[in-house]
N, C-alpha and C positions, 0 to 999 in steps of 0.2 A: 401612222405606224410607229412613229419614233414615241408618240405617249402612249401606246400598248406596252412597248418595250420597257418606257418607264415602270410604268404601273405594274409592271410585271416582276421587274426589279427590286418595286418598292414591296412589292408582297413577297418575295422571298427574302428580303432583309429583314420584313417583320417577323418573318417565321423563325428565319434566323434566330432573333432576338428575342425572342418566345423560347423557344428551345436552350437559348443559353441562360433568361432567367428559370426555366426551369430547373437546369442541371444545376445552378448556384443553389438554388430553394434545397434540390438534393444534397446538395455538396455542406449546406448549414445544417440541416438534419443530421448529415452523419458528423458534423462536428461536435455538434451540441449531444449526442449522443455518444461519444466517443471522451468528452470532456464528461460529461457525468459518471461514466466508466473508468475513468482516472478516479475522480471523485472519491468515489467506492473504493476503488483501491487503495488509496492513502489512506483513507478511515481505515479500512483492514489491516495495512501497514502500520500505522498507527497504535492499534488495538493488540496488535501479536506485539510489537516493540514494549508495549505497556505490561505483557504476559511475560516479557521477558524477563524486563525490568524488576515485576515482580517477583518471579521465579529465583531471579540471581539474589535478591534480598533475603528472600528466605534461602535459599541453599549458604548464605553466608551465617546467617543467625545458626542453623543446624551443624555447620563447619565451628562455631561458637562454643555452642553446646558439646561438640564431640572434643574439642581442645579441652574444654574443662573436666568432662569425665575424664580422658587420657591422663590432664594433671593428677586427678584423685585417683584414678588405678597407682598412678607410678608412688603417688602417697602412701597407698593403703600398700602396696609392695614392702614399701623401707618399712613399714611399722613393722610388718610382717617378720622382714628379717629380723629385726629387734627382737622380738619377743620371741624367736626360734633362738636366738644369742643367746 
């Protein structure tokens, strides 16, 4: 009786143990899946900060450009007075 009981024991501890490596197998799936998903996102991260980067580079070179016209209006202004003098 008492080795049924074991055995009985022993196969529901195996089950046990079966069922918890399976949920780990699950539990690594969703990490490994989940860590590739960050992955992805950092390169995305990455690639928009890169867009920014660029962006703010040329919106300063254009900020450049528009200070130096502004110099030559306010130029071309004073000649203007002059020659209206």
């Amino acid at each position: 009786e008492e080795e049924k009981q074991n055995a009985a024991r022993l196969q529901e501890l195996q089950e046990l143990i079966q069922r918890q490596k399976e949920e780990l197998a699950r539990i690594d799936r969703t990490l490994i899946e989940l860590n590739n998903e960050r992955e992805k996102l950092e390169a995305e991260l990455d690639r928009e900060q890169q867009l920014l980067e660029d962006h703010e580079g040329e919106l300063e070179k254009q900020l450049e450009i528009l200070e130096r016209l502004k110099e030559q209006l306010e130029h071309f202004q004073e000649e203007k007075e002059h020659l209206v003098e």
